[in-house]
C-alpha positions in Angstrom: -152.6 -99.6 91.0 -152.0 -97.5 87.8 -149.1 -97.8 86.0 -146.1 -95.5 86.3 -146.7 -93.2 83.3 -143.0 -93.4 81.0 -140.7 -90.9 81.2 -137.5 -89.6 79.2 -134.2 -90.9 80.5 -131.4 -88.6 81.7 -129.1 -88.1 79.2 -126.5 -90.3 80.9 -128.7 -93.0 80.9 -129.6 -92.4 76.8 -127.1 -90.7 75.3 -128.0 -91.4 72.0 -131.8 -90.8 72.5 -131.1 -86.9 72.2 -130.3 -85.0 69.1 -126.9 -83.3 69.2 -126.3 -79.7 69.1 -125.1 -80.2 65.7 -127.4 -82.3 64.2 -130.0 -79.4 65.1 -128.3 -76.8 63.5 -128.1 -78.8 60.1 -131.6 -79.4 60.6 -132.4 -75.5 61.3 -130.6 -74.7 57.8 -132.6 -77.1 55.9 -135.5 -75.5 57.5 -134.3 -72.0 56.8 -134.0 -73.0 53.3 -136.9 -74.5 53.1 -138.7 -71.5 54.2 -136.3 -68.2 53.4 -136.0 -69.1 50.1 -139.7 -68.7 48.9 -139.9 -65.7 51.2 -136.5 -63.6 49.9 -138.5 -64.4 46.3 -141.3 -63.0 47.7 -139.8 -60.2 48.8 -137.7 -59.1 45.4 -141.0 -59.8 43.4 -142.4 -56.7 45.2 -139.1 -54.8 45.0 -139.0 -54.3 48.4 -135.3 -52.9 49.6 -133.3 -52.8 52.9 -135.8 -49.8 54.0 -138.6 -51.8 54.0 -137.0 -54.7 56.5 -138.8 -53.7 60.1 -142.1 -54.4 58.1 -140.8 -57.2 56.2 -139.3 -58.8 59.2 -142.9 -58.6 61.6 -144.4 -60.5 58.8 -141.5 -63.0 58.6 -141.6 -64.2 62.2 -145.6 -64.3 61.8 -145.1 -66.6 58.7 -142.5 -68.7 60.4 -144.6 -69.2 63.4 -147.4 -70.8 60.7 -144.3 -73.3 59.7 -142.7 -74.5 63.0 -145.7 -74.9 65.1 -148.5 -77.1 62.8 -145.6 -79.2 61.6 -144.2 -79.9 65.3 -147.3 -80.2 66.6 -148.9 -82.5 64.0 -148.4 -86.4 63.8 -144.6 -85.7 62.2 -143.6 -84.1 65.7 -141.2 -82.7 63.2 -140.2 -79.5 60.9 -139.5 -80.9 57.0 -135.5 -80.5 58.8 -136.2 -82.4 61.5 -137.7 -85.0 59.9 -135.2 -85.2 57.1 -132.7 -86.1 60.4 -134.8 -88.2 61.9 -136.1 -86.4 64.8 -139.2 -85.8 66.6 -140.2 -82.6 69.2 -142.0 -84.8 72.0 -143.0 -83.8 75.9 -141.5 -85.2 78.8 -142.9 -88.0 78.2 -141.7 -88.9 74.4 -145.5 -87.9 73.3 -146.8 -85.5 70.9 -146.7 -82.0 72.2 -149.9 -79.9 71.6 -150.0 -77.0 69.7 -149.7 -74.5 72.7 -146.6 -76.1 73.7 -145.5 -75.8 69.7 -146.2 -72.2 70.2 -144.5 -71.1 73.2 -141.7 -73.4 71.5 -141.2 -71.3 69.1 -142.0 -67.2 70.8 -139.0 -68.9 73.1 -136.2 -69.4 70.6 -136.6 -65.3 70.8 -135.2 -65.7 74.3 -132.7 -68.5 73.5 -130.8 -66.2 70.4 -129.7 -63.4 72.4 -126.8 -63.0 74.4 -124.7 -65.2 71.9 -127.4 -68.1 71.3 -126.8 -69.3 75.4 -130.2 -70.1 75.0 -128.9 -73.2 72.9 -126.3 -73.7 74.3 -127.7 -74.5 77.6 -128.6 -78.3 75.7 -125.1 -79.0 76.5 -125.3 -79.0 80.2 -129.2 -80.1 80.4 -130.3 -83.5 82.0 -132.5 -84.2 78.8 -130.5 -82.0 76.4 -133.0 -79.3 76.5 -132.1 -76.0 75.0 -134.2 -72.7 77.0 -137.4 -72.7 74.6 -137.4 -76.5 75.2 -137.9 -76.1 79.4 -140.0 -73.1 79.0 -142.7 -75.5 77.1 -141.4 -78.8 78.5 -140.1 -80.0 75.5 -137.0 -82.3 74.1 -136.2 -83.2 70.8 -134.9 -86.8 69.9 -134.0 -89.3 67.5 -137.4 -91.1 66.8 -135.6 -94.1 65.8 -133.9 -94.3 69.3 -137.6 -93.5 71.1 -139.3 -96.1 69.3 -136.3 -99.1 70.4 -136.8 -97.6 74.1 -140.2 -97.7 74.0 -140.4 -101.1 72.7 -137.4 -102.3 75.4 -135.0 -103.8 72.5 -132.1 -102.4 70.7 -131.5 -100.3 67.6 -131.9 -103.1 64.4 -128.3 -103.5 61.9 -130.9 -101.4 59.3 -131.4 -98.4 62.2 -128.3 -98.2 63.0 -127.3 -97.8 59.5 -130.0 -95.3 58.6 -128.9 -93.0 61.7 -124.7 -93.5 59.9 -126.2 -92.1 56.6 -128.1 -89.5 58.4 -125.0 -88.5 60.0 -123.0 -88.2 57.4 -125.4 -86.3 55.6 -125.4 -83.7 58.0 -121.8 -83.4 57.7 -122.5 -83.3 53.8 -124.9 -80.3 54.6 -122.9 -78.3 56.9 -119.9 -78.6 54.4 -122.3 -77.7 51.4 -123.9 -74.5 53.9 -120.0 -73.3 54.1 -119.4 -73.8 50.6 -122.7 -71.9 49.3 -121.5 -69.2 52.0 -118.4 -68.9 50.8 -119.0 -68.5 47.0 -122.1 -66.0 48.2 -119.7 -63.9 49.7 -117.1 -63.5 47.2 -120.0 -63.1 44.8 -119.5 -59.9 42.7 -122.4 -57.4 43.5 -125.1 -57.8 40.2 -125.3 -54.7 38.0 -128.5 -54.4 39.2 -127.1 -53.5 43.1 -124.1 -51.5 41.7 -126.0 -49.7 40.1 -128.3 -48.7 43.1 -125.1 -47.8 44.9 -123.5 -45.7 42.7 -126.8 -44.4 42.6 -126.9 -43.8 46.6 -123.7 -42.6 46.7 -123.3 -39.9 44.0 -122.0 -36.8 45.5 -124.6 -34.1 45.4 -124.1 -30.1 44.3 -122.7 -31.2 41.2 -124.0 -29.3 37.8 -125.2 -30.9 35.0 -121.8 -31.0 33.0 -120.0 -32.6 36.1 -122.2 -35.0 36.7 -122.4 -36.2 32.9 -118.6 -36.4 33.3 -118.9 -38.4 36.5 -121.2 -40.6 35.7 -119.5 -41.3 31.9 -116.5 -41.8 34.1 -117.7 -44.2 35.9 -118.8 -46.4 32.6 -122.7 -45.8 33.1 -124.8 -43.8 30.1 -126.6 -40.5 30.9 -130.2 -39.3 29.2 -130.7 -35.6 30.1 -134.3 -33.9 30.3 -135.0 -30.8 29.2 -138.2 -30.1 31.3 -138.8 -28.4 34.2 -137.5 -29.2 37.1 -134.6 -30.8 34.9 -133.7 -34.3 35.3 -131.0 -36.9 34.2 -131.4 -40.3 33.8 -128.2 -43.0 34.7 -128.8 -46.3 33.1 -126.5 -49.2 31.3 -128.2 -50.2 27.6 -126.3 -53.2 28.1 -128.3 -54.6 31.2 -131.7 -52.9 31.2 -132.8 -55.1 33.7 -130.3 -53.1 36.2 -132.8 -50.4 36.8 -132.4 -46.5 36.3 -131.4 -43.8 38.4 -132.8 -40.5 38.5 -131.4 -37.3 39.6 -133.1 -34.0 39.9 -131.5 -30.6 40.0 -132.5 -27.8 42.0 -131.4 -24.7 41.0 -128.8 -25.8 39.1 -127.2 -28.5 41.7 -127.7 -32.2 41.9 -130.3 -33.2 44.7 -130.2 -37.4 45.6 -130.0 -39.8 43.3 -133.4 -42.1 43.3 -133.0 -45.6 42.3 -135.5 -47.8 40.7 -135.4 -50.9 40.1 -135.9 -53.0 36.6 -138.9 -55.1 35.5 
């Protein structure tokens, strides 16, 4: 008679065989690092704006799909962040999930975000700690370290057990870093570069071309006046040429909307 093919315990039965919510979510910002990073970059390099962000954001969740689903469905079983924690994307059965599994993984973490993230947070009150994307493509995520012992019917070794301490402190270590990166991002003071693109947005139109020379002046920015038709000023900084340049056309007289461009 053929064997009984393995299955994952409950969570009850393994509690430490699952990841935790918040071991994940460290492991989604390392990922998110990983992969925004290169991808923001990407993004300036072409001076793409705010504007261009539907456009921008279809090709970002195409590019992201080519990052979760090879690495979770390779012989890793893992993102670069979930492998950095020590866990593995396995089946039901703690095996290697194939790549359609990866897939629908991954189109379902669109269903899990909404509504507050309940999608995720559906993990906490799941037999096998299984967030929605996870049972839409049968999947769990554990600590390979704890799979292996199970497998192999022992407990953790002195060195495992230590290597899953370091790990957790290390995601503590990230999540404080993550707050204090957010922090000092937010309280940031805006580059001249995007102060000058909203003064630029912002400047009131209808103004002639002595009040806006005032204006601008007034506002500590330099002013280079055209004389061709249809007259044109030019609102820069000498001091930070990298900042870009606004240019404002007048129509009969009266300041149309300021066009900002940005610097090489």
């Amino acid at each position: 008679m053929a064997e009984d093919r393995f299955v994952l315990p409950e969570h009850d039965a393994a509690p430490a065989l699952y990841a935790r919510f918040w071991t994940r979510a460290a492991a989604f910002l390392v990922d998110f690092f990983i992969f925004c990073i290169p991808a923001f970059v990407f993004l300036k390099a072409l001076h793409l704006t705010w504007a261009d962000f539907p456009a921008f954001a279809v090709l970002f969740v195409l590019a992201a799909l080519f990052y979760n689903v090879p690495f979770e469905s390779s012989a890793l079983q893992a993102t670069p962040g979930k492998w950095l924690f020590g866990m593995q994307v396995t089946d039901l059965a703690g095996e290697r999930i194939h790549v359609q599994q990866a897939t629908i993984r991954y189109l379902g973490k669109f269903l899990s975000a909404p509504i507050l993230g309940m999608g995720f947070q559906m993990m906490q009150s799941s037999k096998r700690r299984q967030t929605l994307h996870d049972r839409l493509a049968g999947t769990c995520v554990v600590q390979q370290n704890r799979l292996l012992a199970l497998k192999a019917g022992r407990e953790l070794k002195v060195s495992e057990k230590l290597v899953s301490v370091m790990r957790g402190l290390f995601v503590i270590l990230v999540l404080i870093g993550v707050s204090l990166v957010s922090v000092y991002v937010m309280h940031l003071p805006p580059s001249r570069a995007r102060q000058l693109q909203s003064f630029c947005e912002t400047l009131p139109m209808g103004m002639n071309q002595t009040q806006i020379r005032e204006y601008v002046q007034g506002h500590g920015y330099e002013i280079e006046e055209s004389k061709g038709e249809p007259a044109q000023v030019g609102i820069y900084r000498s001091d930070a040429p990298a900042a870009g340049r606004c240019t404002v056309e007048f129509k009969d007289g009266k300041a149309g909307r300021g066009v900002y461009k940005a610097g090489d």
